[in-house]
ZAMIPA-354671 format. One record per residue: x, y, z of N, C-alpha, C in turn; residue number from 1; residue in one letter. Coordinates in nm, 2 decimals. Layout:
N
n_x; n_y; n_z; ca_x; ca_y; ca_z; c_x; c_y; c_z; n; res
X; Y; Z; X; Y; Z; X; Y; Z; NUM; A
...
This chain:
230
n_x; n_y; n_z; ca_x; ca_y; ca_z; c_x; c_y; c_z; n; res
3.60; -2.76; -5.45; 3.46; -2.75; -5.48; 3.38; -2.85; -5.39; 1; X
3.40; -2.97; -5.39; 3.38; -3.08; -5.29; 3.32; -2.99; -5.14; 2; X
3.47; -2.98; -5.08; 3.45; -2.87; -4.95; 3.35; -2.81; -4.94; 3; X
3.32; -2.73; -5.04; 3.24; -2.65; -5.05; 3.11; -2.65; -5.01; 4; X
3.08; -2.80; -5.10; 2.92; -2.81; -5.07; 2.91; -2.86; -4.96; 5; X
3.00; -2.95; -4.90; 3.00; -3.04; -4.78; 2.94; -2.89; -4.60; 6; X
3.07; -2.81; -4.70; 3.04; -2.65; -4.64; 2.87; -2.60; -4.62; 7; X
2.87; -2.59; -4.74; 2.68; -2.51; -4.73; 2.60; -2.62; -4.70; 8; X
2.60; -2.76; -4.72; 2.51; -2.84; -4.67; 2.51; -2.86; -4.50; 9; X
2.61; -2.85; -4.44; 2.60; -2.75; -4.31; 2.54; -2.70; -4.25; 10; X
2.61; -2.56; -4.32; 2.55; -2.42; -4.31; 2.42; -2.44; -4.29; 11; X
2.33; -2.48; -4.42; 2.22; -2.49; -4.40; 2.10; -2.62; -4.33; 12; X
2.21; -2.68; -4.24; 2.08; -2.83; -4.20; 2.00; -2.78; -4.14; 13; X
1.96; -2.85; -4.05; 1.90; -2.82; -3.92; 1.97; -2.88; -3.81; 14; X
1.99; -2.73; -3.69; 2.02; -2.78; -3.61; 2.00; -2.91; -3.55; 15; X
2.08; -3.05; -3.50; 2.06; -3.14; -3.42; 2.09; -3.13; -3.30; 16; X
2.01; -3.20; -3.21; 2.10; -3.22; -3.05; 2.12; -3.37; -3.02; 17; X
2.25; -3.33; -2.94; 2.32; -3.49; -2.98; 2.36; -3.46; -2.83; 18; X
2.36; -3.61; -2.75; 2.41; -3.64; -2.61; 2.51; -3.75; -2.68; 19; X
2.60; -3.75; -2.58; 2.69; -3.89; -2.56; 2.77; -3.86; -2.45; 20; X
2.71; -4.04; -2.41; 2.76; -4.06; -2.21; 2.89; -4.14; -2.30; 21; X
3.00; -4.11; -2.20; 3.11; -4.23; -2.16; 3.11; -4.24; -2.08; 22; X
3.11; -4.40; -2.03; 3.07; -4.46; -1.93; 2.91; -4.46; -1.89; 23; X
2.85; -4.54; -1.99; 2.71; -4.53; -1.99; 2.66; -4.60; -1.86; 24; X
2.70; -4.69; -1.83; 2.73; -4.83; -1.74; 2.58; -4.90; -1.78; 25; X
2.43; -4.87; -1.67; 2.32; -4.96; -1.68; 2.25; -4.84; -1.78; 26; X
2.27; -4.73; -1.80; 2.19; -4.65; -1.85; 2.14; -4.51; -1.83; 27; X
2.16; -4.49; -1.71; 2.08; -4.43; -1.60; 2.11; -4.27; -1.62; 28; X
2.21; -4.24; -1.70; 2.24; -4.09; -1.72; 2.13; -4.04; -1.82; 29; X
2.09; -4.14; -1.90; 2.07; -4.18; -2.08; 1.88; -4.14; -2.00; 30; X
1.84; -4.26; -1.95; 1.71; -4.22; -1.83; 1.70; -4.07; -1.79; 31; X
1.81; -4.01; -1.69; 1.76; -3.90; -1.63; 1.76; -3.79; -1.76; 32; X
1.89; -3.81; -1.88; 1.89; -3.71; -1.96; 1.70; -3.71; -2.04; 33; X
1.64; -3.83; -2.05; 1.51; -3.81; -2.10; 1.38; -3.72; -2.04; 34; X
1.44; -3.72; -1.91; 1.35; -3.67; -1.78; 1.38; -3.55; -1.77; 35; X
1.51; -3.51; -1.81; 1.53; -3.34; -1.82; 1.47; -3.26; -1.96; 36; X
1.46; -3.38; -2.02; 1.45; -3.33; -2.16; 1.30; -3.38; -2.22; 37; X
1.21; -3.38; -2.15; 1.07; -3.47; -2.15; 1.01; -3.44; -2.30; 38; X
1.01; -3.28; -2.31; 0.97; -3.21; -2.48; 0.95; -3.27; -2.56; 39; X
1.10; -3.30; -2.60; 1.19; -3.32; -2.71; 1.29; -3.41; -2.69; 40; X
1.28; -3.53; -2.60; 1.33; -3.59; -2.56; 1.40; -3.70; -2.71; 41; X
1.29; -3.73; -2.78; 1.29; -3.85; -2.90; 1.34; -3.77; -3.02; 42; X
1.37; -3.60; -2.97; 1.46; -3.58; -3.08; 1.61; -3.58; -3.06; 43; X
1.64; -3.58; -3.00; 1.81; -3.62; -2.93; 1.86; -3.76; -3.00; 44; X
1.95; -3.73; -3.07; 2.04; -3.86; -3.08; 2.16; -3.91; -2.98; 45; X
2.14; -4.00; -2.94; 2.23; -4.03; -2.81; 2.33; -4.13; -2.83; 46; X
2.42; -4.13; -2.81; 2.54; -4.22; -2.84; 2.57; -4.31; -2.68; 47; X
2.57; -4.40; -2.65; 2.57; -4.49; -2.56; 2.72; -4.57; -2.53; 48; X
2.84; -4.48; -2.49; 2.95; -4.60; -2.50; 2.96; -4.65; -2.35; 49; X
2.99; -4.81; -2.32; 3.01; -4.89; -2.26; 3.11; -4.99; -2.28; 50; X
3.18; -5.03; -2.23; 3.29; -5.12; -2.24; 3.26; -5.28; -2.20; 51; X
3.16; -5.28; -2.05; 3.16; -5.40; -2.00; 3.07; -5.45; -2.05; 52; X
3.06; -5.58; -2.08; 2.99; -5.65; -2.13; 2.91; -5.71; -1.99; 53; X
2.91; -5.70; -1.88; 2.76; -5.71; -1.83; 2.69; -5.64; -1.82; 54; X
2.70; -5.50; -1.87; 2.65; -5.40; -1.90; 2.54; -5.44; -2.04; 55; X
2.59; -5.44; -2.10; 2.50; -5.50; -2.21; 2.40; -5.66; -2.20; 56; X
2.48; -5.72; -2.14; 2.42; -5.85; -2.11; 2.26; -5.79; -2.01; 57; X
2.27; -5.71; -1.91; 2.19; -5.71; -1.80; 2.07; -5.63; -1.80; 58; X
2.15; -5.49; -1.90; 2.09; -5.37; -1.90; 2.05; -5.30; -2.00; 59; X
2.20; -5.27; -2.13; 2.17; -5.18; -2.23; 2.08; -5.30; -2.35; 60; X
2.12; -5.38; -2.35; 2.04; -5.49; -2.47; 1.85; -5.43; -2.42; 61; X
1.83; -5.44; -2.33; 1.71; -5.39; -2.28; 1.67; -5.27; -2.30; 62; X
1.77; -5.16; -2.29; 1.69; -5.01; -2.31; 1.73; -4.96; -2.49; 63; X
1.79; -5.03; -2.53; 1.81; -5.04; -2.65; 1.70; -5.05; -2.75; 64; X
1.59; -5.20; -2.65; 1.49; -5.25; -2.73; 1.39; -5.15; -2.72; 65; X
1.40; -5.10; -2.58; 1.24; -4.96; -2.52; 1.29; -4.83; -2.63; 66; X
1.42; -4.83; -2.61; 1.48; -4.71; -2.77; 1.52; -4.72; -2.85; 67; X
1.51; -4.81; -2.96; 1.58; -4.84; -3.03; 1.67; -4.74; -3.13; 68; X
1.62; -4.65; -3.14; 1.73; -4.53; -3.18; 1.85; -4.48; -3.16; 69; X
1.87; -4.51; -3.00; 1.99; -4.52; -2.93; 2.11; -4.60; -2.98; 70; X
2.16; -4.52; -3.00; 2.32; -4.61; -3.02; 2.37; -4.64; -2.93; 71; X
2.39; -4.74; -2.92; 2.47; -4.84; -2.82; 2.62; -4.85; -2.91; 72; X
2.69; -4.82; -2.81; 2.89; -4.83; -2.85; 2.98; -4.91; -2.75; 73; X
2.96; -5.06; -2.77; 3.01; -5.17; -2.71; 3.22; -5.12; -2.65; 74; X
3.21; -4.99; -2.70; 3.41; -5.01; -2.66; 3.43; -4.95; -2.56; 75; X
3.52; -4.91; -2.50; 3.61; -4.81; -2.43; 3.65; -4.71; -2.48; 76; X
3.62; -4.62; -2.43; 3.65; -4.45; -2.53; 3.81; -4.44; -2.50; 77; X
3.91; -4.41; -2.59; 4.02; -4.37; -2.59; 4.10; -4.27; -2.58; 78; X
4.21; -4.24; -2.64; 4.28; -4.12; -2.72; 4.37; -4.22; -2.85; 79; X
4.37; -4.38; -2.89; 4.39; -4.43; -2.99; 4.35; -4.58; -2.98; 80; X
4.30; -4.58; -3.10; 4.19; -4.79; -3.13; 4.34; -4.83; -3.05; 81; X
4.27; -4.96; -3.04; 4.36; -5.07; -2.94; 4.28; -5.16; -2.89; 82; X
4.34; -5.24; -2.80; 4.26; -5.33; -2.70; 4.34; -5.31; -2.57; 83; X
4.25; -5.31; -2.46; 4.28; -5.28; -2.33; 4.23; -5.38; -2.25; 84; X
4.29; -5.40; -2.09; 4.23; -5.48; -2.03; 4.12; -5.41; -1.93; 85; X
4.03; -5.44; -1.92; 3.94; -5.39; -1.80; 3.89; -5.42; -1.69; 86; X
3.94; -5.36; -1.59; 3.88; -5.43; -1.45; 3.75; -5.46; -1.41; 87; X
3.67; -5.52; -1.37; 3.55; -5.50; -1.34; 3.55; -5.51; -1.19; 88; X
3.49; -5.38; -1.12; 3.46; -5.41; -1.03; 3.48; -5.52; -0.90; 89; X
3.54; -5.50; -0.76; 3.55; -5.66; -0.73; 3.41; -5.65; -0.68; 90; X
3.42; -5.83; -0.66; 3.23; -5.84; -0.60; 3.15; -5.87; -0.70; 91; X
3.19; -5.83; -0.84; 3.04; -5.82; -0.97; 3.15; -5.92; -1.02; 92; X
3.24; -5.96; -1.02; 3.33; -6.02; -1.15; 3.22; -6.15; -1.26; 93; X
3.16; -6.21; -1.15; 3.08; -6.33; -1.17; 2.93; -6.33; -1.14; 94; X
2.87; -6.22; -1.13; 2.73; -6.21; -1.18; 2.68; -6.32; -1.29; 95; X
2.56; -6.39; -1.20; 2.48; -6.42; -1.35; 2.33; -6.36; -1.30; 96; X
2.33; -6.27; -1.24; 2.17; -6.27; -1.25; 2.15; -6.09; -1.25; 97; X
2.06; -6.00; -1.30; 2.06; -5.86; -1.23; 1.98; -5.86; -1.08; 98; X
1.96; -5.97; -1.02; 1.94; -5.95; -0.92; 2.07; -5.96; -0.78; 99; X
2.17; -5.97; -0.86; 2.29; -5.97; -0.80; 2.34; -5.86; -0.77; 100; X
2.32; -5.77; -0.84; 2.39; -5.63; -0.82; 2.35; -5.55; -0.69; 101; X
2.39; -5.45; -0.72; 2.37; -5.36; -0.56; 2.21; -5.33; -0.60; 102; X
2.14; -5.29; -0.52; 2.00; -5.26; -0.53; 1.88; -5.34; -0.62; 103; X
1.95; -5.46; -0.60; 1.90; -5.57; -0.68; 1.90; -5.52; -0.81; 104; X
1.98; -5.44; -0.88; 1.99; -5.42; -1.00; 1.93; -5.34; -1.08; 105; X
1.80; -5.24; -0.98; 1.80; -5.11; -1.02; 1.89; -5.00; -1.04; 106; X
1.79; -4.97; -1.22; 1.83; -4.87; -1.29; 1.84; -4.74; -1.23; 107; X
1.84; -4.63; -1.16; 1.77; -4.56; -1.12; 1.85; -4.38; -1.19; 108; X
1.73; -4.37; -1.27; 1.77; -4.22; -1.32; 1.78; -4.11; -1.21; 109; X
1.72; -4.14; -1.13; 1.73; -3.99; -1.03; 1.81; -4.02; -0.88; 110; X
1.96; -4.14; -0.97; 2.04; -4.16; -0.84; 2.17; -4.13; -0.90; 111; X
2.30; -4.04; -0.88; 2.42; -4.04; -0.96; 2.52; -4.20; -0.93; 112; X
2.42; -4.29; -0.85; 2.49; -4.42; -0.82; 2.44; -4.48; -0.94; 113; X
2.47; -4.56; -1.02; 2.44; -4.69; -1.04; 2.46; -4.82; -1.00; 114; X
2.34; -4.95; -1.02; 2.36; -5.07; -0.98; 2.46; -5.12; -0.99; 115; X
2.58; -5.10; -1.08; 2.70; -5.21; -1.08; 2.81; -5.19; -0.98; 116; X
2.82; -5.07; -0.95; 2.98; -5.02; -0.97; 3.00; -4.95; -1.07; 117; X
3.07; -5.02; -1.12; 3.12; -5.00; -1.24; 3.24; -5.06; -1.29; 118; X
3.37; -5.02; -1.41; 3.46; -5.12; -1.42; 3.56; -5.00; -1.46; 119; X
3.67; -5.04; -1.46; 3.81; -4.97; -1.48; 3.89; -5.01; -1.57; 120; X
4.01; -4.91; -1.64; 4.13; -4.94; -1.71; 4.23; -4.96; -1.61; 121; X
4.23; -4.91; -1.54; 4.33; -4.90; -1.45; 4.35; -5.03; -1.27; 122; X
4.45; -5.08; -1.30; 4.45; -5.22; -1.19; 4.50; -5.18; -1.07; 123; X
4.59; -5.05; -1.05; 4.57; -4.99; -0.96; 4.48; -4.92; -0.84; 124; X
4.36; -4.93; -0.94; 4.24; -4.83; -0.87; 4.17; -4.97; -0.73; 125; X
4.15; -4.91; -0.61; 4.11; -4.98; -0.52; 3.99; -5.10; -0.54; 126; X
3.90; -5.06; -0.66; 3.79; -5.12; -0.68; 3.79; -5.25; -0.79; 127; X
3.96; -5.21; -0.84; 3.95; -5.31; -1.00; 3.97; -5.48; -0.89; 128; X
3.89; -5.59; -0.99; 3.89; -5.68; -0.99; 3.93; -5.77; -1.09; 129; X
3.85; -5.85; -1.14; 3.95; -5.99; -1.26; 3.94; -5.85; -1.40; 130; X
4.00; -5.93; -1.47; 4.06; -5.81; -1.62; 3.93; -5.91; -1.72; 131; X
3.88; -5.83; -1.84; 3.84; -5.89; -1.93; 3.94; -5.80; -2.09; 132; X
3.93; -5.86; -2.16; 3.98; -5.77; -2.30; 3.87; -5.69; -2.38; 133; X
3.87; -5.58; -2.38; 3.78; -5.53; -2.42; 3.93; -5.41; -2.57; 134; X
3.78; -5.36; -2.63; 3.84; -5.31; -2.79; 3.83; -5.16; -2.76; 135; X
3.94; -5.05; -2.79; 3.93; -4.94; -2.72; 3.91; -4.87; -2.89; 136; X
3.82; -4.74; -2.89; 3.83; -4.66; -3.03; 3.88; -4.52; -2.98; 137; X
3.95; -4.42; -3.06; 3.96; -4.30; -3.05; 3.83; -4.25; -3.08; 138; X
3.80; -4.14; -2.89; 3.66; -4.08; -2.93; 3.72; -3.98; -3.00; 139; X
3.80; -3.89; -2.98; 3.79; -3.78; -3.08; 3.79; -3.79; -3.23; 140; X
3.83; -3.89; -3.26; 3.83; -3.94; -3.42; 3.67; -3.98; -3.42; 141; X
3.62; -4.02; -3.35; 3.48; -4.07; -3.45; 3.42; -4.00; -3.36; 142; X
3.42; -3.86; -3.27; 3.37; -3.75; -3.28; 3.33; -3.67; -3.33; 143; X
3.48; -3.61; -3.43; 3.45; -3.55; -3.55; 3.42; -3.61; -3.68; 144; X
3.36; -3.75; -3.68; 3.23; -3.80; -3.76; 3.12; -3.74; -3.78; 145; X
3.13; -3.69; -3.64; 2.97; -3.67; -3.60; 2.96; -3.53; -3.65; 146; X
3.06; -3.44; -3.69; 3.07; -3.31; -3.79; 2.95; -3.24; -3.70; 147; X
2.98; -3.19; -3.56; 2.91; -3.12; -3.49; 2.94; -2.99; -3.53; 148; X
2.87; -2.91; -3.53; 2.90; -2.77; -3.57; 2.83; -2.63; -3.46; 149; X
2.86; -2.54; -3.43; 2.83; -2.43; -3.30; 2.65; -2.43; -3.34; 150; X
2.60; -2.45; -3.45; 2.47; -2.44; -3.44; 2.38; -2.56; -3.34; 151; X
2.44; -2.64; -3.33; 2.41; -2.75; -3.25; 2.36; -2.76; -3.11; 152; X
2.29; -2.83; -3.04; 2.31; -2.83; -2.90; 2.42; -3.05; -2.82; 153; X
2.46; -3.00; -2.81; 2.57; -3.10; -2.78; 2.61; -3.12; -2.58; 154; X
2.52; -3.21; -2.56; 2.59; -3.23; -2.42; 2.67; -3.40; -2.42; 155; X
2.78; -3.39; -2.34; 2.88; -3.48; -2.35; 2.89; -3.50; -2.18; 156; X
2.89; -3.59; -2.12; 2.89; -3.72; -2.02; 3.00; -3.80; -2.02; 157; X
3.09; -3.73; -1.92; 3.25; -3.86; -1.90; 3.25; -3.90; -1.75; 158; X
3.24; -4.03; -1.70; 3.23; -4.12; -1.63; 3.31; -4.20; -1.66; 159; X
3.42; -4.24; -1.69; 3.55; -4.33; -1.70; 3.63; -4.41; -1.63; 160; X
3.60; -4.38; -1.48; 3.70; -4.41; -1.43; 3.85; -4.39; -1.42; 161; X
3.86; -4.29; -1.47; 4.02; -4.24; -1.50; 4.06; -4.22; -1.63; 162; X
3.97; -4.28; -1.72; 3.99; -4.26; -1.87; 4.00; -4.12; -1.92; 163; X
3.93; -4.03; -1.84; 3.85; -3.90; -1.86; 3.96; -3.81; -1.89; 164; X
4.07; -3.83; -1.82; 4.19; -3.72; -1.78; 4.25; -3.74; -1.94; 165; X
4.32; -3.84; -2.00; 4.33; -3.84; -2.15; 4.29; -3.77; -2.24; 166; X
4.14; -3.86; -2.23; 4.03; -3.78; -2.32; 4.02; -3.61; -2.33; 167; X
4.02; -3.56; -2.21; 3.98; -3.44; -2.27; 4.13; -3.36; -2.25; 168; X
4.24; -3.42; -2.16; 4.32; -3.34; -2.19; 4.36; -3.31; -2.37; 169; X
4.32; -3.45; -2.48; 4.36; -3.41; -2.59; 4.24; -3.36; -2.65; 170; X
4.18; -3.36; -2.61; 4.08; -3.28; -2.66; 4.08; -3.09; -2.62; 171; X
4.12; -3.07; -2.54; 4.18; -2.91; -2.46; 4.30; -2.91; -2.57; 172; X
4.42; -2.99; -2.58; 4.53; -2.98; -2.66; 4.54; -2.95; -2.84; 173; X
4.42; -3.05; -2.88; 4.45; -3.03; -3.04; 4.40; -2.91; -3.07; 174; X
4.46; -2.86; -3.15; 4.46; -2.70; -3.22; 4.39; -2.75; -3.34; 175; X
4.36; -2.89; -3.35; 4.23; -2.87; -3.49; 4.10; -2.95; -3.41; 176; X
4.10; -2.95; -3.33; 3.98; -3.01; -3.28; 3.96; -2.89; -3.19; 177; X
3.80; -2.89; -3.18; 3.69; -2.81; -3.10; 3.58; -2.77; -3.08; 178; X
3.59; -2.96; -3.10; 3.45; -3.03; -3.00; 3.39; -3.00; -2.90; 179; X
3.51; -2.97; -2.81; 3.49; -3.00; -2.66; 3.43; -2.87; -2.59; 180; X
3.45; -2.73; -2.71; 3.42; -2.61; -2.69; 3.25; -2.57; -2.73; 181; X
3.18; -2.68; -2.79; 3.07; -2.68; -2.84; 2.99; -2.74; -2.72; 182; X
3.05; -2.82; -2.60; 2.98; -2.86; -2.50; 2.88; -2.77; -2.45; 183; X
2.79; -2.76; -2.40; 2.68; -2.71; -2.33; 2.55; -2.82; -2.25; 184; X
2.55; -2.88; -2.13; 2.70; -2.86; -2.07; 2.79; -2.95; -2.14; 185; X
2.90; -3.00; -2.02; 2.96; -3.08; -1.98; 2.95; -3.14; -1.84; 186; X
2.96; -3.27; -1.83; 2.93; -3.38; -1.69; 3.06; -3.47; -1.72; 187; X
3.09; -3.44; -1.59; 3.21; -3.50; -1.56; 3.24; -3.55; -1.43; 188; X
3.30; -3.70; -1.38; 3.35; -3.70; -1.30; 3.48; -3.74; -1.31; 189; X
3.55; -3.63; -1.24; 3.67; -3.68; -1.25; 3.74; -3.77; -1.07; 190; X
3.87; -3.86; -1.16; 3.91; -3.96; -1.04; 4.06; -3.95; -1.01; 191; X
4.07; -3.84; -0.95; 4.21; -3.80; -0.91; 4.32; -3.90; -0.85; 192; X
4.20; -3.96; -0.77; 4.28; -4.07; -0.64; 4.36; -4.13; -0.74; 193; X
4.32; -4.20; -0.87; 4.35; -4.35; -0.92; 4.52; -4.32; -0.96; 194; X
4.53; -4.16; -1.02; 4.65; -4.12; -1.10; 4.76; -4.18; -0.99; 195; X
4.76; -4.15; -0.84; 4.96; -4.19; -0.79; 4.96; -4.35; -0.81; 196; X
4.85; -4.44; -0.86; 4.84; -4.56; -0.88; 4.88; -4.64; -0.98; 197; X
4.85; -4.53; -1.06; 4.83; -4.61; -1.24; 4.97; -4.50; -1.31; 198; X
5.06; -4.65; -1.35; 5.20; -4.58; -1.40; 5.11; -4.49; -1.55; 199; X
5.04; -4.55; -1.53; 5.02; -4.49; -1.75; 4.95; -4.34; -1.72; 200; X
4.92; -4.29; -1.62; 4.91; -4.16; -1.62; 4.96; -4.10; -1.55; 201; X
5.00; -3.95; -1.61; 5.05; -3.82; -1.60; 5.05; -3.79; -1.43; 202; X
5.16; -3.76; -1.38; 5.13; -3.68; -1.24; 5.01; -3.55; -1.22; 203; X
5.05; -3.50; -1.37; 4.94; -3.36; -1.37; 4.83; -3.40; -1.40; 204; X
4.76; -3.54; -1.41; 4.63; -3.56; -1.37; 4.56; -3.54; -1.24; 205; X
4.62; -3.55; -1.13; 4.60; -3.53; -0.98; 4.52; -3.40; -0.95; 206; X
4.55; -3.27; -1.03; 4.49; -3.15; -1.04; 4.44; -3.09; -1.12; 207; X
4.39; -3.19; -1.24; 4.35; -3.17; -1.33; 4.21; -3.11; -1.34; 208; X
4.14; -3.21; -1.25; 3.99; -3.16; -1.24; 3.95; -2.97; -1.19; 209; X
4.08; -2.97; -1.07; 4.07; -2.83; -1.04; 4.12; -2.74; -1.15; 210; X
4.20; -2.75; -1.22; 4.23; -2.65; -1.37; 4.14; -2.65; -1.51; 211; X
4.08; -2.75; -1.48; 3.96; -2.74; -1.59; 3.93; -2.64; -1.63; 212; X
3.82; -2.61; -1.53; 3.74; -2.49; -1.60; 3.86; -2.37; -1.66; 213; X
3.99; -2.32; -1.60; 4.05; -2.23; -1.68; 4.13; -2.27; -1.83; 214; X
4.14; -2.43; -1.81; 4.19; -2.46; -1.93; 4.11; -2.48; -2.04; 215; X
4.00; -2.49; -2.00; 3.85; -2.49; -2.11; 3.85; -2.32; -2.12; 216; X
3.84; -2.25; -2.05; 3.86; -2.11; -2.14; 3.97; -2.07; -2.16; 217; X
4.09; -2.11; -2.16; 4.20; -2.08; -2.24; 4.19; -2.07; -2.40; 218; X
4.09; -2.26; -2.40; 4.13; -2.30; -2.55; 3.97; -2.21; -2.63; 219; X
3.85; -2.22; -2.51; 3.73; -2.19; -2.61; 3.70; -2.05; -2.59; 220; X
3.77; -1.97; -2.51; 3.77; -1.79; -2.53; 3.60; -1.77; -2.45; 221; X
3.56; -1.89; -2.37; 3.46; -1.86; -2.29; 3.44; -1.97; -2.22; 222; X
3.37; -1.93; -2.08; 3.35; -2.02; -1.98; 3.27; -2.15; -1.98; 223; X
3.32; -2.28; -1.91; 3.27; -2.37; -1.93; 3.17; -2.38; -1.82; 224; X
3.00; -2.47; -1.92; 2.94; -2.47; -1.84; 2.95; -2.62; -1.82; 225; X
3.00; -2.65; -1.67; 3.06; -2.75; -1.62; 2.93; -2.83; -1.50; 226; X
2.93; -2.99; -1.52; 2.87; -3.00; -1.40; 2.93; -3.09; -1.38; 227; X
2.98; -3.13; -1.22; 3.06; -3.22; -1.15; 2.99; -3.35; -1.10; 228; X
3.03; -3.43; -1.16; 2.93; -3.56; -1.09; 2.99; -3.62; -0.98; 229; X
2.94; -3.73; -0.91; 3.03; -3.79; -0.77; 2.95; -3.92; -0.76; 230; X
């Protein structure tokens, strides 16, 4: 009975539209997504995850205050909670100012670069520098929090640094989750190079980004609308 109503109160909400970047870094997706979406921009709930904390120190504490509606998500997106170490960047390790960064620390929504870099799981990858400890959450678990449902409009943002290949391969995998099929789009960059580097991932990450699109309509019985970031 429970089910049930949890069921029809569903059924019947109102549609929401919900963004969420991983790998938010200074903002800047979060920016351009407002600019595509000028209308109805302040109806979008946006989920903001970020790992590095100069990310927050420099940037998100700031667009936080200009939106405060925004959810800001201080962790590293997973496939299970933990703690990880994270590279940052070499060159940014010891920032104290945003005038340190690349472009003196412009945000810029209408660049697919951001001011940092950015930072990594993986200590293999050519760019990782000193490690910090950062707190990692299962996205798919507090995805399906978010009890998204096909009425919805749902765009999802992965920028990881190598994290990405995990994430959605168990997200393509579980037979009870399908989230990932509700995307419209999807933005993705994927980072092939890092896989012959990093013992903790799969060889079949290396080609992963090219089998995408057919493995997303394997599992969602229609084509993904995909867009490739760089």
């Amino acid at each position: 009975k429970q089910v049930q109503v949890v069921w029809e109160n569903k059924k019947n909400r109102k549609p929401r539209k919900v963004f969420v970047d991983i790998g938010a870094n200074c903002g800047n997706t979060y920016y351009q997504h407002r600019q595509e979406h000028k209308d109805d921009a302040d109806e979008w709930e946006a989920y903001l995850w970020e790992p590095s904390p100069q990310m927050h120190q420099f940037f998100l504490n700031d667009l936080k205050e200009e939106y405060p509606d925004v959810h800001i998500i201080p962790y590293a997106a997973g496939v299970k909670d933990g703690e990880v170490k994270l590279f940052v960047h070499q060159g940014q390790e010891h920032v104290s100012d945003k005038s340190q960064f690349r472009d003196q620390g412009k945000c810029d929504a209408n660049s697919p670069y951001n001011p940092s870099g950015g930072t990594t799981m993986f200590g293999g990858a050519k760019v990782a520098g000193e490690p910090v400890n950062v707190k990692v959450v299962n996205f798919l678990s507090w995805l399906k929090e978010l009890e998204l449902s096909d009425q919805d409009k749902f765009i999802l943002k992965i920028d990881a640094e190598g994290a990405e290949f995990e994430i959605l391969d168990q997200m393509l995998s579980d037979d009870n989750d399908n989230n990932i099929c509700l995307t419209d789009p999807i933005k993705i960059e994927f980072h092939p190079d890092i896989v012959p580097r990093s013992a903790d991932l799969d060889p079949k990450f290396e080609t992963f980004g090219d089998n995408f699109p057919k493995l997303f309509k394997e599992k969602c019985g229609h084509d993904v609308n995909l867009t490739l970031l760089s």
